[in-house]
C-alpha positions, 0 to 999 in steps of 0.5 A: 351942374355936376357930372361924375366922369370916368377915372383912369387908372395910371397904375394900380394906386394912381387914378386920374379924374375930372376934379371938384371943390373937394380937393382944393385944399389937396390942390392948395397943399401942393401949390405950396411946396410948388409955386412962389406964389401959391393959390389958396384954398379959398381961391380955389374953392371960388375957381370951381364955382364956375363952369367954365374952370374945370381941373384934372387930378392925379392921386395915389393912395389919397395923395394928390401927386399931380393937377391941372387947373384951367378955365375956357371961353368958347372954344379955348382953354388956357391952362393956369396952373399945373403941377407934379410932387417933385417926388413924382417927377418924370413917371407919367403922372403930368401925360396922364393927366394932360390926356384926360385933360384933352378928352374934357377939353373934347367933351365940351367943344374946345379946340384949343388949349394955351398955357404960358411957361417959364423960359428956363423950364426945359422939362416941361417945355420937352413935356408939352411938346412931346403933347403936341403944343407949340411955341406961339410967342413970349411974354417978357418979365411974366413970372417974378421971383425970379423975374424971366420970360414965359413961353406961350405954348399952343395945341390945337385939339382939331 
């Protein structure tokens, strides 16, 4: 089932949306110059098949600055990845992107929303606090290359 959602507007030439399989390939562009060990487009394109993984993008002019991948089960979403262009760091495109994700998370009945993140990670760590989530717990040696301990973070949209 495919429903069109509103846009936000962040600025003039930056717009916030619900996405679809049609920016996997954006989404694997951007996991590239991001992560270690990026999703491919092909993954991608098989995580929106499912109801139960959804994604908000952040675009300007065509470009995708800046998503959130994240799939649920009842009432709880746990985010699975999340990214900004290094280049549009710090200038509201993650918030902006956090707070459609929260009013999808609202449109389908969830009530909590988790994600793990590095340790070391003091800026996003800051982020997702300033957004309400919480430190719940640890998880040693989650992330490799290099290997570090991952913070569970917790908000609860109730």
């Amino acid at each position: 089932m495919t429903t069109r959602f509103r846009e936000r507007s962040v600025t003039d030439m930056k717009r916030v949306f619900l996405a679809d399989e049609s920016h996997a390939l954006l989404i694997a562009n951007l996991e590239k110059r991001t992560f270690t060990h990026p999703q491919s487009e092909k993954s991608l394109v098989e995580f929106f098949k499912s109801e139960r993984n959804f994604a908000v993008v952040c675009l300007e002019n065509g470009e995708l600055v800046s998503y959130c991948t994240l799939t649920s089960v009842l009432d709880e979403a746990q985010i699975i990845n999340v990214a900004t262009a290094p280049e549009y760091k710090r200038q509201g495109c993650a918030k902006a992107v956090f707070e459609r994700i929260f009013e999808e998370c609202a449109r389908r009945g969830i009530i909590t929303v988790s994600l793990e993140v590095r340790e070391s990670n003091s800026p996003a760590t800051s982020l997702y606090e300033d957004l309400g989530f919480f430190v719940a717990g640890k998880r040693k040696d989650f992330y490799t290359d290099p290997r570090e301990n991952a913070l569970i973070m917790i908000k609860n949209l109730d």
